[in-house]
Each structure stands twice: as C-alpha cells, then as structure tokens.
C-alpha angles and dihedrals in degrees: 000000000000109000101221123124129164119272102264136147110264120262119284099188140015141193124200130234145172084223139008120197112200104205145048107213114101097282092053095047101040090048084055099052097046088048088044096048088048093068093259122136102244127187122184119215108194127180091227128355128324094264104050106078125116102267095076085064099061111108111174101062142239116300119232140153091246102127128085117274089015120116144184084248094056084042096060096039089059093046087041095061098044092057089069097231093311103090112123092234096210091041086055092038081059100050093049102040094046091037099084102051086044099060085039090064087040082056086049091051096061107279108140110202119190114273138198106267089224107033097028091213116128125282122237139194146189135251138178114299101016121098102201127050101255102145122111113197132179132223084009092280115010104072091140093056086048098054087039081059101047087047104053093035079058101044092048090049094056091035108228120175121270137189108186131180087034127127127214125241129182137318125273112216130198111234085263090065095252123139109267099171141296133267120228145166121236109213114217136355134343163062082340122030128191126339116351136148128247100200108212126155083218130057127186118197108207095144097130132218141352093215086135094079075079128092092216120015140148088240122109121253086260099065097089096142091263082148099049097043094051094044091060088040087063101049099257125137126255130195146191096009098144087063095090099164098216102208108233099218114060115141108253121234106174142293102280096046116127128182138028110002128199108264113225093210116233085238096076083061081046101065095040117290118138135226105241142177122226096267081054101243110144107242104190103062111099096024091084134007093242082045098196098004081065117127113292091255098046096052089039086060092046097056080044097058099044085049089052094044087047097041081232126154089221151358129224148261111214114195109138092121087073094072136206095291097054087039100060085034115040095028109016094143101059083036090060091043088047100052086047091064098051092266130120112198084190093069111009128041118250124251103227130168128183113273134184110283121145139030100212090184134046147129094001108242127182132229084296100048086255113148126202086276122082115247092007115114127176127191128165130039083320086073142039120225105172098257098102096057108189100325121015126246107240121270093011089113097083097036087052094052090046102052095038089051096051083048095052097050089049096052083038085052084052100055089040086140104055115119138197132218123238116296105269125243114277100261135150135047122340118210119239116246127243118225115254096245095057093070093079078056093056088047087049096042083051103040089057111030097034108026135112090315123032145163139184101276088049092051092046090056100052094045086058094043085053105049089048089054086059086046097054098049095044081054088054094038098098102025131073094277085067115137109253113236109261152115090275096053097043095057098047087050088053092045085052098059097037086059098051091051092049090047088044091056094043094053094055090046096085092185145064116251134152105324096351117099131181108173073197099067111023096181143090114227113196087171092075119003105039075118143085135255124213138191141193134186120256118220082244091063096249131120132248112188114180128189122240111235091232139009086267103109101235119239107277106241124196116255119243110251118262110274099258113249113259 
C-alpha cells in the first residue's frame, strides 16, 4: 500500500454495502445487476447521471461471432493480430467464446439491436480488422446510447441504489491492507452532499477511460483517469498505458479545437466509404490488404503520414455514394453531427484527423477482473485484461466490458462471505493538488510530447514539463497559491498523475508497436520488448515501471499491506 490519498476534507457521512460499483457504462451497470441479482447490496457511484457514461457515445456496436459461418476462433485471430503480439491469448479465448451468449442475455435485458426486416435475424456489419461482419449495432449508429438505455431502465426497475453526480475519490483500506470502501464527493444538492464513504469489502472500478490528458479526443468531459489514479494510490499495478489507440476518423474542426470531438465511427468504413487527399486519390490501398478496414493504428498511421508528406491539417472520408437514404438510415447520428458543423456527407467528403480514443491498457486484472489489491476489481476501458494487446480490435470495448463484468459478479458471488475490517484511519502522504487551470497544461504537454508520433526527445520533454508541474504545485502546496479542494482540482491532479505514468511507460518502450509510435524507433522488436510494462506508484510518489520477462500476463499478486508508521 502506498498510503497516499488527494487532499480532501474528511468524510462527513458514510453508507454501508456489500459492493460499490464505481461507474455507469455497460461494465459498471451489468456488474451491478449480476451482483445485485446475486443478493448482494449493491450501490452504484457514478461521476453524472446514470445515463452519461461512455458507453452512450459508442456508434459502431458490440463484436460477436453471431453470424453463420463466423466463429470464436476467427474472432481471436483477428483480435490476436490487432494487438500487435501482445494479446493475452486466454484473456481474448475468454472474451469471444463467451461473447456470443453474453450479448445474447443483454439482449434479454432489454437491449433492441437492429434486425433484418424479412428474416428478423440481427444485422451485422464490418470494421476495420475484422474479416467477417461480426458487428451488431443499434438505431443504425447509436448502439452505445441503446444498451445505456437497457441498463439503466433495468437498474431503476429492480431499484437499486444510486449516487450520482458523485466522484470518486480514493480507496479506504482495513489495517490488513483489504478493500474496505471508497471516499467521494457528491456535487450539488441531495439526499448526500459533499465528501462522504460507502464501506464495502468489494470495489468495482468501471469508471472508463483518461482521453482528457489530451488536448482533442472522442471521450466525454468526465473521463479525466479517476480510476486509474486511485488505483495506483492505492498500490495497485497498472499496464500498457502507454497503448492509447488514437481513432483515425474524428471529424476535424480546426487546429485550435480542445475537448470532446465528434467520433466518425469505423462503420461507416465499414460499409464502403474510402480514405482520400484532397486531390481525392485513396492512400491506404495498397498499405494493407484490408486498405481502410486496416487495424485502427495502421490506418491511423497512414492519415498521419499523407498529412505529413502534404504538409495538410486532415484527410478525408468519402462517402457520398452512399446517398441521402443510407445515410438517415443507416448513419443518422454523425450525419446529424456533421451537418451541425457546416458539413453534408451526402454531398462533400468529411475532413477527419486521428483523435484520442481508447486506453488499451489500465489497472492490470486477471481472468476474474481481480487486480493486485485485495477486494478491488476493474472491467471496462478503466482495466486492462489482456485482451486489447497494444492496439484494440473495433468494437471489442463493449463486449469486453460485458463479459469481464459478468466474470467479476460471479467470483464476487463466490466470496460472498469475505469481510473487511473497519476503514482504516486516514494516514500517510497527501498529493498536492494541482490548480484547476493547469489541466489545459497537462492536455497541451501531452498533446505535443506524447501524442499519435513520438520520439525520445518528445517524450523527455513531457516527462520534465510534467514533473515541474508536481513540483510546482508541492512548493504551493502550504502557502497561499495552494490548490483549493474540489472537483477541478481533483481531476487535474488525476490527470497529473495519469499522465506521468503513461509518459513513464512510453519512454521505456524503445519500438514502435500497435498504437504506440516512436518516429524514433520504427521498428517492432519482438526480440526485447513482445512483453508489458507495468508501473506502480511509490509512497514517496514516484514510479516504478518493470518490464515482464515474456508476452504471458503474470499472475496478479496481491500486494503486502503498507508497514504501519511508528
């Protein structure tokens, strides 16, 4: 354990639990419901409302082998080979053969996918690595908003407790080192105000992704790392941070433009559009046999490379042979978004540039969504299970946080017994906090010295903008420049650390592989690096990352509790 925790006022209230969730995406809420329905007392902590987690915002759909003549095998080689040699092959056997059955009970919650009108069987559709369509979607383009929907409607019929608005804060810990609940703060006015504990034996991180360290990215305003941060507060193991898959196809709004950025989804690849310059020559065949239905960091790469050769700001989508009708129908969501922003897929193509999407890696789990501290679990973007590998296979997101969630009520139903000892007192280090206005510093230190190209020097540089950044804000930490406590605050100083612990595994990774990719080192090298690195934080606040002696995830060990303080 490492002792350290945010500056924050002490609890001044506190409800009790077999289980909290932390999270409202699809790996948060179906975890709920199975532990729920396990006869557990479940409460769910979520950072808006029930309904505002990532999840709603995924377009494309949910992959699994559900179509005829597709299997789990073809499934996994295609994963397999996405994730660049670095796939944990019996966390990915588990997500596809599992997969199926899984979106089949979804589907029995209330989850309505779109169907063929004469057959009535599912619809599927292709993206980019998979060679089979495989991909069920919902209301053409909006699958993540349907099974957001299915999920809370379910939750609220069978009433289970809530705390919304409410972020999460930092781990509370029995004097053997076991999870014994989580602090947070509730923002607003209610039944809960301000910070407060839920004590639970049992903690499930769902909390999604950290795509705000970036300066432009397809994640919500809420996906600042919290999960992350407390989990290495508290002494667990992350790995693969430094694998952030940067979707190719985000439409471009200008140079200058921050924040959450309208997602092209890979689907509309998948149905046919093409990848064009501006004197409308198709770059990516011949790159890659599937040419733009390549994997997410190869044609990423690609749109990188012809702007760089034409000195441009973007590429385009071309997908005006679509027409008007498969457009509203198929798409009606990015059309929308499009049209918004002054642009008409039906007649123009579409600038797009690659943009921050996905945290491949994250707190390390095993096979039962178990990280390296006892009575924590994480599932969704939030972990990193092995399955993602160095760049993720489309679509894999929701099915990943589906089938780990399912896991991690069932080994929590069979340790339905396990107890924790009171929370201990709050001891140990506090972080400094890092004033609200530097967050938009760590998103431009990222943007520029850790984004979709990088080298040593860029990397350097980060890492020293970074760490003056914590020093600054150590030095203000006791005089009159201190960070107030506060939700601002909070989530720059998680986004802080997040981004220290990304920048520290990138620079030890000396090769480009998946998402990863140092201009510096073109090159995969299977030799030395076909292997993880992990990092966890010291109680002095300082990172150690170590490298794994082979691809095989080792077995997550819990780690010893923190040496009392004389």
């Amino acid at each position: 354990m490492t002792g350290i925790r945010l500056t924050a006022p002490a609890p001044g209230w506190a409800i009790e639990a077999d289980v909290v969730v932390v999270g409202s995406g699809v790996a948060g809420l179906t975890a709920a419901l199975r532990c729920a329905a396990s006869g557990l007392s479940t409460v769910v902590v979520t950072k808006a409302r029930l309904d505002d987690g990532s999840t709603r915002w995924a377009q494309g759909g949910i992959a699994a082998a559900l179509g005829e003549g597709d299997t789990p095998e073809q499934h996994l080689d295609d994963t397999l080979v996405a994730g660049a040699g670095l796939c944990d092959e019996e966390a990915v056997r588990t997500l596809v053969t599992e997969g199926p059955d899984a979106v089949r009970r979804l589907i029995a919650t209330g989850a309505r996918f779109d169907t063929d009108p004469a057959s009535g069987e599912i619809e599927l559709t292709r993206e980019g690595g998979h060679h089979r369509r495989r991909i069920a979607h919902a209301g053409g383009d909006a699958t993540g908003a349907e099974i957001s929907r299915a999920l809370v409607d379910a939750v609220r019929d069978q009433g289970l407790r809530a705390i919304e608005n409410a972020l999460v804060l930092d781990l509370l810990t029995d004097t053997e080192g076991r999870t014994a609940g989580i602090t947070l703060h509730v923002m607003g006015e209610g039944q809960h105000d301000g910070v407060g504990a839920v004590h639970a034996p049992t903690v499930v991180l769902a909390t999604g992704g950290m795509g705000q360290v970036f300066s432009a990215t397809t994640n919500p305003a809420v996906s600042t790392g919290d999960g992350v941060a407390l989990a290495l507060r508290a002494g667990a193991e992350v790995s693969d941070l430094e694998f952030v898959q940067f979707h190719p196809t985000v439409l471009f709004l200008g140079r200058d433009s921050e924040g959450q950025q309208p997602l092209v989804s890979e689907a509309v690849r998948g149905e046919g559009a093409y990848l064009v310059d501006a004197d409308g020559i198709r770059f990516m065949a011949g790159q890659h046999e599937l040419a733009e239905l390549a994997p997410r960091d190869i044609v990423a790469k690609g749109i990188m490379r012809r702007m760089q050769e034409q000195g441009a700001e973007h590429m385009y989508l071309d997908a005006r042979h679509f027409g008007a009708e498969m457009w509203e129908n198929r798409f009606p969501t990015i059309l929308a978004a499009c049209r918004a922003h002054g642009i008409d897929p039906v007649t123009e193509p579409i600038p797009v540039a690659p943009a921050a999407h996905y945290a491949s890696g994250g707190v390390r789990t095993d096979l039962h969504g178990r990280t390296t501290v006892p009575g924590l679990y994480a599932c969704g973007e939030v972990a990193c299970t092995g399955v993602h590998g160095a760049n993720r296979l489309a679509s894999n997101s929701l099915l990943e946080g589906l089938v780990f969630a399912e896991r991690i009520a069932a080994d929590i139903a069979s340790r339905a017994d396990a107890r924790a000892g009171a929370p201990q007192e709050a001891a140990g280090d506090t972080v400094p906090l890092l004033a609200p206005e530097e967050r938009h510093e760590v998103q431009r230190i990222m943007t520029h010295g850790a984004g979709v190209i990088r080298t040593a020097a860029s990397l350097d540089g980060a890492a020293d903008a970074l760490e003056a950044l914590s020093l600054n804000a150590a030095h203000d930490a006791d005089g009159p420049k201190a960070a107030e406590p506060g939700v601002e605050s909070w989530e720059a100083t998680n986004l802080l650390l997040v981004s220290r612990v990304l920048v520290a595994a990138a620079r030890e990774r000396a090769e480009t592989r998946g998402c990863h990719w140092r201009e510096d080192r073109p090159d995969r090298d299977d030799a030395d690096w076909r292997r993880h690195i992990t990092v966890r934080l010291t109680p002095d606040r300082g990172l150690v990352p170590r490298r794994t002696a082979s691809e095989a995830f080792p077995p997550v060990t819990p780690i010893a509790p923190r040496e009392p303080q004389p």
